[in-house]
N, C-alpha and C positions, 0 to 999 in steps of 0.2 A: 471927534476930529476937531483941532484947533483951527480959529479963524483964518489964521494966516495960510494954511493949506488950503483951503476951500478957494482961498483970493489966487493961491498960485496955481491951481487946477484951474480957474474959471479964466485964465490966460492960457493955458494951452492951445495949439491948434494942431490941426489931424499930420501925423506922422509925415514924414516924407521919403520918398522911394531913394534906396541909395545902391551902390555896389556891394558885392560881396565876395568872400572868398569860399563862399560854401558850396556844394554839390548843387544847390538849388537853384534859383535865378536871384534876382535883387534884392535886397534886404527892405524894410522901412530901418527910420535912423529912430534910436531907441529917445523915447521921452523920459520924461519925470514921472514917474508912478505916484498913481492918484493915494490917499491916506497915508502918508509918513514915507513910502517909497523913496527910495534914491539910488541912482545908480549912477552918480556923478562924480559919489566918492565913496571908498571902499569904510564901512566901519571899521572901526577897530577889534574887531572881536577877541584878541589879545590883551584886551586893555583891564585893569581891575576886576570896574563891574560885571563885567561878561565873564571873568573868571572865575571871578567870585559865584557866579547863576551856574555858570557849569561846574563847579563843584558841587553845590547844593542839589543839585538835577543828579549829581553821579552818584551822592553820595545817598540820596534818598530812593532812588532804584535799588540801589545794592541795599538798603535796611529794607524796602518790601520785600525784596526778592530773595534774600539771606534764607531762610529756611532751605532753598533748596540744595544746597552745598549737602544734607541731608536725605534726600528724595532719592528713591528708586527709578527706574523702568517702571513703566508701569504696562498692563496686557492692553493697548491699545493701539498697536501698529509698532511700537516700540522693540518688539522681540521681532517683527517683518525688516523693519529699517535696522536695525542695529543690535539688540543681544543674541539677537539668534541668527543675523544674514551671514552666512560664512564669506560672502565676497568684505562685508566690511570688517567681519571679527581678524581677519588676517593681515590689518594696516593699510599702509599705502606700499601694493606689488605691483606689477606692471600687468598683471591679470586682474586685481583691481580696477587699475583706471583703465584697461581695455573695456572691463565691462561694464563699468558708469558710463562710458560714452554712448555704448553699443549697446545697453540693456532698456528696456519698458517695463521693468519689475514693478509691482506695485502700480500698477497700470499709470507711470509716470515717467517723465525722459527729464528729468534734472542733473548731471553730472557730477557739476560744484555743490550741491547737496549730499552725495553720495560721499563727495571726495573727502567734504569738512568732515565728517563723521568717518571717515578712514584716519585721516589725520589726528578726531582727537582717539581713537582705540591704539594709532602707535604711541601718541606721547601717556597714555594713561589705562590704555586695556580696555575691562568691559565694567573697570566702576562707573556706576552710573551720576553721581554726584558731579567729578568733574566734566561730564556732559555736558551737565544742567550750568554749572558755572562760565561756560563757554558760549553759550547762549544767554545766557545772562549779560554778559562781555558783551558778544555782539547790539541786546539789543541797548547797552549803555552806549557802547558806541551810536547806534542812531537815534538818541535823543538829543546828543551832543551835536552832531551831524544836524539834524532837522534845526535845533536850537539856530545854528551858524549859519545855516541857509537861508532860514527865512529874517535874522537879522541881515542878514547881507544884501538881501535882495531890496527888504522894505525900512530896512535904518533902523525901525520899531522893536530896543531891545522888550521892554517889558513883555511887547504883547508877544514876539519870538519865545520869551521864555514861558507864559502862561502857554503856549501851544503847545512847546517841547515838554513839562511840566505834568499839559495833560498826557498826554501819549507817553508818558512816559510808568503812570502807574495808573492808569484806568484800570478797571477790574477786568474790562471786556478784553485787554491783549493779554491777561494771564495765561489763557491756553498757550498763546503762539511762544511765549517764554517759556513756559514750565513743562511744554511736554516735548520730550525731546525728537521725537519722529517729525514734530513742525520746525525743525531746526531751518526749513527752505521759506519759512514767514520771514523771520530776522536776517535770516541772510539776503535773501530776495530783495528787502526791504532796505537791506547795507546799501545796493547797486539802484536801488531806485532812487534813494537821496543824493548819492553820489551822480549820479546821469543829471537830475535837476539843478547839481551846483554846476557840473561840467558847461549845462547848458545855459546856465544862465552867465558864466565866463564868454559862451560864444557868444552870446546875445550882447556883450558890451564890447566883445571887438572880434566879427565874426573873420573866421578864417579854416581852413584845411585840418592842418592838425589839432584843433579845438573841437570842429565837426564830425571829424575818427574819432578821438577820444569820447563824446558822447554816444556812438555809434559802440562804442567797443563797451564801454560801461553798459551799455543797455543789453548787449547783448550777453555778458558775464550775468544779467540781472533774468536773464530767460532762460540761464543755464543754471539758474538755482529754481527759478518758479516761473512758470509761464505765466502767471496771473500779472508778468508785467505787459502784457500784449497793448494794454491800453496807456503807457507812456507820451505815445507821441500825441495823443488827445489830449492826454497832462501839459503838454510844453506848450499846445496852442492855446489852453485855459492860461498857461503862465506869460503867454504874448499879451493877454489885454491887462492881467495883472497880477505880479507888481512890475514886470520886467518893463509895461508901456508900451509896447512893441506894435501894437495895435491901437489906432483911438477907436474911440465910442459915437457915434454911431462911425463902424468902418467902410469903406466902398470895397467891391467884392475885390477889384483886382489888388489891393491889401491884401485880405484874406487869400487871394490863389495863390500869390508868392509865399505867405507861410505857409501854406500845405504843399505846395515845391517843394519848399525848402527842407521837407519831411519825408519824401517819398522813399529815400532808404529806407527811413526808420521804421514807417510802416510797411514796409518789404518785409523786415527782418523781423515784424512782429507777425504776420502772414504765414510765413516760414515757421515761427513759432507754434502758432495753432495749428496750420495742417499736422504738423510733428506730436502734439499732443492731443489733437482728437485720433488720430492714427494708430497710437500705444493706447489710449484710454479703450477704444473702442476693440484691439485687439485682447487687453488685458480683464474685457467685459466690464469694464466700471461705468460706462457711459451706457445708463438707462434705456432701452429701446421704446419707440413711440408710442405702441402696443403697450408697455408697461406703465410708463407714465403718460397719459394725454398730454399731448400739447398746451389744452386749458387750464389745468391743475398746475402745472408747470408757471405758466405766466401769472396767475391767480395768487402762487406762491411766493412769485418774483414780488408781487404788487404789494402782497401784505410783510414780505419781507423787510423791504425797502422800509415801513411803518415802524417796524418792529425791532430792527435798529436802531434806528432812532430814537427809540422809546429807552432801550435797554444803554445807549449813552446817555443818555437823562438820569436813567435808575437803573442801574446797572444790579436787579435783584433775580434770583431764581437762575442765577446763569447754570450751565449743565451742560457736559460734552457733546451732548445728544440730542435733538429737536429732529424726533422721528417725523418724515412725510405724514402728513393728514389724508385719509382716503377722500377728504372733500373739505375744502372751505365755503364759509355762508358767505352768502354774495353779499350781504351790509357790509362786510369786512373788507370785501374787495371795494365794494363800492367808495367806502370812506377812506380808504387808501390811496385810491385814484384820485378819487377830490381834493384830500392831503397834498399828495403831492404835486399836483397841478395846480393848487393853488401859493405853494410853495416856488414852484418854476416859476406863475407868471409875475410873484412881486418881485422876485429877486432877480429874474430879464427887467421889470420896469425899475429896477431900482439900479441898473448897470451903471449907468451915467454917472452917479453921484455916486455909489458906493459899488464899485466891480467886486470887488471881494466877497460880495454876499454871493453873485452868481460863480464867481468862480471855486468858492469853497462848494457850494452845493452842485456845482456838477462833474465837481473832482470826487466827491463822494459818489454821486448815481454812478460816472462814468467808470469808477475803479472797483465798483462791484460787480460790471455788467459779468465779467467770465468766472463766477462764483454764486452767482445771484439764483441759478439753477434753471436758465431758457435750456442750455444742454447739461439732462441734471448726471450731476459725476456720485451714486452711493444713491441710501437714499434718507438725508437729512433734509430739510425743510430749508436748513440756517447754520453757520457754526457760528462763535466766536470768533478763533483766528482769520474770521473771511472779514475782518472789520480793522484789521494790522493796518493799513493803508489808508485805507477809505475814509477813517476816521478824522484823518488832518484836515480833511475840508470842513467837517462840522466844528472842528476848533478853532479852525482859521476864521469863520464866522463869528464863533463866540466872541476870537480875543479883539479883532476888530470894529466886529457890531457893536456888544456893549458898548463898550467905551463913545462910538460915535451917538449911541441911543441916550446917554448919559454925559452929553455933550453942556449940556446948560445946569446939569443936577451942581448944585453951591459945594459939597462934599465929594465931590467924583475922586478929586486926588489921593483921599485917604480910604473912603470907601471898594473903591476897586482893589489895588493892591489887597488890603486885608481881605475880604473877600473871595478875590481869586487863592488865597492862599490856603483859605480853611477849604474852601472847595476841591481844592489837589491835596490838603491835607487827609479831606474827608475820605476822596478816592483810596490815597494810599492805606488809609485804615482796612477798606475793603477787600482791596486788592490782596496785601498781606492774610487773611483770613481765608481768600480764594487758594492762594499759593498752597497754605496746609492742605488742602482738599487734595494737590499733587505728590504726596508724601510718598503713598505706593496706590495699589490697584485698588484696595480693599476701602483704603479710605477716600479714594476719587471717586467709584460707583457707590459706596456707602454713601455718601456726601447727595449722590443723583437719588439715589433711592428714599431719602429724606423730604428731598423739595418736589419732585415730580410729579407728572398729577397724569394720570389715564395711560397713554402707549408710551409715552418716555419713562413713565412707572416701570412699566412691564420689563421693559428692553433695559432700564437700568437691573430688577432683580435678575432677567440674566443673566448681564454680564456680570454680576459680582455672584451667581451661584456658578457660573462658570471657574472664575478666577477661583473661589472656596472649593469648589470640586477638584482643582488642582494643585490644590495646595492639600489635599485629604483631607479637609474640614468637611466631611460629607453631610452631617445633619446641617449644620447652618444652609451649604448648600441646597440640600432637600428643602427646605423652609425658604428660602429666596426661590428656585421653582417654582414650587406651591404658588406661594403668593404672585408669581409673573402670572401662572395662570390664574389664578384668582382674577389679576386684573385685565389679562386679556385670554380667555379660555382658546382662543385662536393661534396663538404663539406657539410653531411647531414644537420650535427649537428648545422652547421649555418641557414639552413634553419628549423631548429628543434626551436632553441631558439627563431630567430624570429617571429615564429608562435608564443610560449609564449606570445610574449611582445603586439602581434597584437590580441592574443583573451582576453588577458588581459583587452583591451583597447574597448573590443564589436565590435572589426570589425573580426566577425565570418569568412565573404567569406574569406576576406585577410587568414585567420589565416588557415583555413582549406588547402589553396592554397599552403600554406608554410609548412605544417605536409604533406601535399603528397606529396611532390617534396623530403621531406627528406623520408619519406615511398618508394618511388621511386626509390630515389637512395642506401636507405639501408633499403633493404626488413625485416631484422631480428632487425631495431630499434623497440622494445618492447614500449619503455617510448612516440616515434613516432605515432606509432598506438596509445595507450591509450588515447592520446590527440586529436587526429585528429576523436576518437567514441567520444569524450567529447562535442567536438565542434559539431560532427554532431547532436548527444544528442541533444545538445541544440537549434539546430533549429528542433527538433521535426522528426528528420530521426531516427527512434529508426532499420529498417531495415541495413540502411548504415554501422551505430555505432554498431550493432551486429557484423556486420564482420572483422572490425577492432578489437572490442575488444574479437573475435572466437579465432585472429591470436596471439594477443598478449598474450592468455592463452595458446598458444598452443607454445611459446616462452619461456615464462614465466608460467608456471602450480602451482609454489611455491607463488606465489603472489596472497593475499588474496584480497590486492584491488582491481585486475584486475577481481579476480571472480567475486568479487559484482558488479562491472561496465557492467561483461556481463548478471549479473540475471538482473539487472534493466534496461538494453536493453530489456533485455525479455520479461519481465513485462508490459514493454510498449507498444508491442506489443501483446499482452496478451497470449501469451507462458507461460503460467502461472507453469507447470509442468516441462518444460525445465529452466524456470527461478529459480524455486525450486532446482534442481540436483546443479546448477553453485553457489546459495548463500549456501546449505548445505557446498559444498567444499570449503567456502570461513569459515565459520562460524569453522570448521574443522581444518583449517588452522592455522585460529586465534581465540580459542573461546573465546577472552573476545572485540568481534569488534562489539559493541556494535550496530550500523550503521546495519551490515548484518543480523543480528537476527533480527531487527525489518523488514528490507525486506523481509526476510523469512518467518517472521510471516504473513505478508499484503500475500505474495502468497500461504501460506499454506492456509488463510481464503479464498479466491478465490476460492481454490479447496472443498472446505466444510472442509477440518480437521479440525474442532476447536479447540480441548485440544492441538496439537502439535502448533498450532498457539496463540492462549495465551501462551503457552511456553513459545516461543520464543519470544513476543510482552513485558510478565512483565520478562523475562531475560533482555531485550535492556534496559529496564528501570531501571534495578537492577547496571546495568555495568554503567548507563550513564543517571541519572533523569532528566537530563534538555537534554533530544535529543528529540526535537521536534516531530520531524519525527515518533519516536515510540510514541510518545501519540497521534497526527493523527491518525497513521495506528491502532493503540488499539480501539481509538475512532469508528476509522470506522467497526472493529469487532465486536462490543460491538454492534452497532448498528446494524448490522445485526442479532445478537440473539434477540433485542427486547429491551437491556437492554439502552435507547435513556437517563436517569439520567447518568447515566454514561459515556456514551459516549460524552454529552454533554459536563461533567467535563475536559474530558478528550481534548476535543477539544477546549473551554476556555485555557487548559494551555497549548498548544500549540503554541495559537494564545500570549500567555504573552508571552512567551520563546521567538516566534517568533513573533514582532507586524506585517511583511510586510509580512506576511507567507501568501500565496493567496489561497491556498488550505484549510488550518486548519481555518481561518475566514470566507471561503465558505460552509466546512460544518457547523461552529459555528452559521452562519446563519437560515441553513436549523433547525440544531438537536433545534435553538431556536423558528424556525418559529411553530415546531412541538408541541413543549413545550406550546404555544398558547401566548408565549412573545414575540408580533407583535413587539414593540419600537424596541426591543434591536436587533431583528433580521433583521429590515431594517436598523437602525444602522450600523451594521457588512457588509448588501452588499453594503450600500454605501461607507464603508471601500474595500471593495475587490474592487470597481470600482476607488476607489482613487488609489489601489495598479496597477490596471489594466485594464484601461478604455476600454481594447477592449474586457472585458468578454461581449459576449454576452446573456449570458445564465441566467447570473444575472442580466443584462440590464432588458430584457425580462421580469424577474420575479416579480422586482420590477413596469415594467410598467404594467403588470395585476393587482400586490396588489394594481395597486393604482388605477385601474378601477373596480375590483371586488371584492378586498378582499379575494381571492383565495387563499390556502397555497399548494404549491408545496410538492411532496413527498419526501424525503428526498433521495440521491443519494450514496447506500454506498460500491460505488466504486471511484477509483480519478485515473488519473495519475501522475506517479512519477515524 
């Protein structure tokens, strides 16, 4: 800081009470902001220099960020938010924005988040590219925006533009740019800059329509993210500096007229959090106490706080993912604590002479708190994008501390600038290298799977054997498994998918081995159990697969497939009344599922109901004509009233829908042998034996016709 500022701070005296025209009571009359501040006279931020900084600032975001004009969706909320959400894949409808207002999808209430990504699918569809360049956009616009601001407020273009500079290509904001489902960082982030200019307009000539306009920007700024809740904490850090609004040391009734003067705004941020713990905790995303301790939780906050910090220092190892720790070591906590409390107390004793130190470091603690994980939302430790905001204040420190630390260094004028330059140059080198890592899925979890070290190990070979598993690269898949567990033998869900890929593949035992191990370890995996009764199913355990699929209705009661998996355990077992109550509820569930009404129908005829069973046999047929399975189970009712024309019909097209269908060609057999059309009906079982050499029951029949010419009675029950 230069002499002359220090001479004209050390003439100050404490604010004075004036009128206002805000909701609040009396204003203090705004001073000269301590370190290069002025609010006496507007800069020019139009002028040359400032143009020339915002070009460079524009121009340098867009060469980090250029690769993504290339980049996909990637599998990480991206297909939830946008390529797969049918509300947004269909533009901006007026059933759209009923539902952005009205919906808590994604256990979140954002609107104008919803809406920006409706808007870009009308002007560009479901390419993903122009997504990413749209958000790119937005976050050049608030570099630009922060750049203007903080010249405005504090006169100090350089150090405005070393802050905008940083924030502009740190490596740490690359999530919230590049992955487009965080589309509500940048935008969130739009309305937060803009609320801080509006109010720093009010703050030099307060009045009505300046005080709504901040009032209306902040709340545009909660209808993209609620993580703006702590705003108005912001505007009172920006009362003692730069805006002046408050002197140092202040008397309280100063301070009560500025928190007056705020009481909307923390109204409407009030509003905002009930409305977002409300949907979070309905949409289950908000951790229960029982799950996480409350210790762990604050333990997590403490070393978080640390570890930010560090990773804006050295911004190395970054990675989407920083799974919860089952426990941290209390040295960690311990030196976290003392960290930061010794940070609080220099930079309170150091208000007087340099505010900026405390007001950047408690814009940062204070714009973490609703992220920081006291109410933990998932269960990450930390992201990246939770550092979008919060970051300015550790900037705003740099660009003004240095400089006042390096007040008497003989070379300061030349040394800084060059300096700060290679330093945002440094950044943007990394930053750029981060951005590839967003290209697609394969290379952003390949990317985790490289640097990760123990459970974020594990949880990245997950998710990229998932993504491989769906893309049908099933060995690399298999191999990323593998190695999750290898790194964590506890990982259900590794043991969950590899079962996938192994029943996929017709090795049943394998498969069933690996859905219990994940049933084992996580008794309440629903999607676990239903597969592990699928696979027993299909080795003809219809006892086993009842109980798996008892448990997983009894998890999942809302899921209509799972009903029908357990009527047709049923069935197999000829529970035929128990199998009826599970597909009624399934049928209830969903009544156009085409699939359960024809089971329902097969079990209702079992019990003798006929009319409720043709019901439901030409309903399956009405939802779904070409569903095999209900012209079978028709056919087989049919034949049990007598009506064998028909059933026949019925059982021919079955057998067309399905040529390898070994049931519908067994009885097509039988209902022909009856019909007294010998050809076509030894035909058909020589077909069921080509499907499945090991029927014996057809073997059989065809070896009697061919000794006696005998015709078997027709069989008109099956299993499913």
């Amino acid at each position: 800081m230069s002499e002359g500022n220090r001479k004209q701070r050390g003439k100050r005296g404490h604010a004075k009470a004036g009128s206002s025209g805000s909701p609040g009571a009396a204003q203090a009359h705004p001073r000269r902001p301590a370190s290069g501040a002025s609010l006496s006279g507007k800069p020019k931020l139009f002028s040359l220099p400032s143009l020339c900084i915002m070009l460079a600032l524009a121009a340098l975001t867009a060469a980090v960020y250029a690769p993504l004009r290339h980049s996909e969706f990637v599998a990480f909320d991206d297909p939830a938010y946008v390529s797969e959400n049918p509300h947004i894949a269909g533009g901006v409808t007026w059933q759209g924005v009923s539902w952005a207002f009205s919906s808590g999808y994604a256990a979140n209430w954002h609107p104008l988040t919803w809406l920006s990504h409706m808007i870009d699918v009308e002007f560009f569809g479901l390419s993903a590219g122009p997504h990413h360049l749209v958000s790119l956009f937005l976050h050049i616009a608030n570099t630009l925006l922060l750049f203007g601001l903080l010249c405005r407020m504090t006169g100090a273009m350089g150090r405005s533009a070393f802050v905008a500079g940083l924030f502009s290509v740190h490596p740490l904001h690359v999530e919230s740019v590049a992955w487009v489902a965080e589309r509500k960082d940048v935008l969130s982030a739009l309305f937060w800059i803009l609320t801080l200019w509006a109010y720093a307009a009010y703050a030099r000539r307060p009045g009505r329509p300046r005080y709504l306009l901040v009032l209306v920007l902040l709340g545009l700024g909660l209808m993209s993210k609620p993580m703006l809740v702590t705003v108005p904490f912001v505007l009172l850090l920006l009362d003692v500096w730069p805006l002046g609004r408050v002197s140092h040391p202040a008397k309280w009734a100063v301070w009560r007229r500025m928190i007056l003067e705020k009481i909307p705004l923390f109204a409407l941020a009030a509003v905002s959090c009930v409305v977002t713990l409300m949907v979070q905790q309905r949409g289950g995303a908000v951790a229960e106490f029982q799950a996480i301790p409350l210790k762990l939780r604050l333990e997590n906050a403490l070393v978080s706080y640390i570890a930010y910090l560090g990773k804006m220092i050295w911004p190395d190892r970054l990675a989407v993912l920083y799974p919860l720790p089952h426990s941290i070591p209390l040295p960690a906590v311990a030196a976290a604590v003392l960290l930061m409390a010794g940070i609080s107390y220099l930079v309170v004793r150091a208000a007087g002479r340099r505010p900026y130190l405390a007001v950047g470091w408690f814009l940062y603690l204070g714009t973490l708190v609703p992220v920081i994980g006291l109410v933990q939302v998932g269960l990450q430790s930390m992201a990246d994008r939770y550092t979008y905001i919060p970051l300015i204040g550790l900037f705003v420190m740099a660009a003004w501390g240095i400089p006042d630390l390096l007040v008497r260094f003989p070379y300061r004028r030349h040394l800084l600038p060059v300096s700060a330059s290679l330093l945002i140059l440094g950044f943007a080198i990394t930053a750029r290298a981060q951005v590839r890592h967003w290209k697609d899925s394969v290379a952003l979890w390949g990317n985790v799977t490289q640097i990760a070290l123990g459970m974020e190990k594990a949880q990245a070979h997950l998710a990229l054997g998932n993504i491989l598993r769906e893309q049908g690269r099933m060995d690399e898949a298999t191999a990323n498994y593998a190695e999750a567990i290898r790194q964590n033998p506890d990982l259900a869900e590794a043991h969950y998918g590899l079962g996938l890929i192994l029943a996929g593949r017709g090795k049943l035992d394998e498969a069933i081995a690996s859905y219990s191990d994940a049933v084992r370890l996580k008794p309440d995996y629903a999607a676990a159990r239903v597969n592990l009764g699928r696979a027993l199913a299909s080795q003809g355990k219809a006892g086993p697969a009842s109980v798996q699929f008892a448990e997983a209705v009894r998890l999942e009661p809302g899921s209509a497939d799972v009903q029908r998996d357990l009527g047709r355990s049923l069935l197999n077992q000829g529970k035929a009344a128990e199998a009826s109550a599970a597909l009624t509820e399934a049928v209830r569930l969903k009544p156009d599922f085409a699939e359960a009404h024809s089971d329902l129908g097969f079990a209702l005829a079992i019990q003798g109901k006929r009319p409720e069973a043709m019901d439901h046999l030409t309903q399956a047929l009405r939802l779904k004509p070409d569903l095999a399975e209900a012209h079978l189970n028709l056919g087989t009712a049919l034949a049990r009233e007598g009506k064998s024309g028909e059933a026949l019909a019925h059982f021919a097209e079955a057998a067309r829908l399905r040529p390898g269908y070994e049931l519908a060609r067994q009885n097509l057999g039988i209902a022909l042998l009856g019909a007294g059309r010998l050809e076509e009906a030894i035909r058909e079982f020589k077909e069921v034996l080509r499907i499945n050499p090991g029927n014996s029951e057809i073997r059989r029949t065809l070896e009697e016709l061919s000794r006696q010419g005998k015709q078997p009675e027709p069989d008109p029950t099956h299993p499913l």
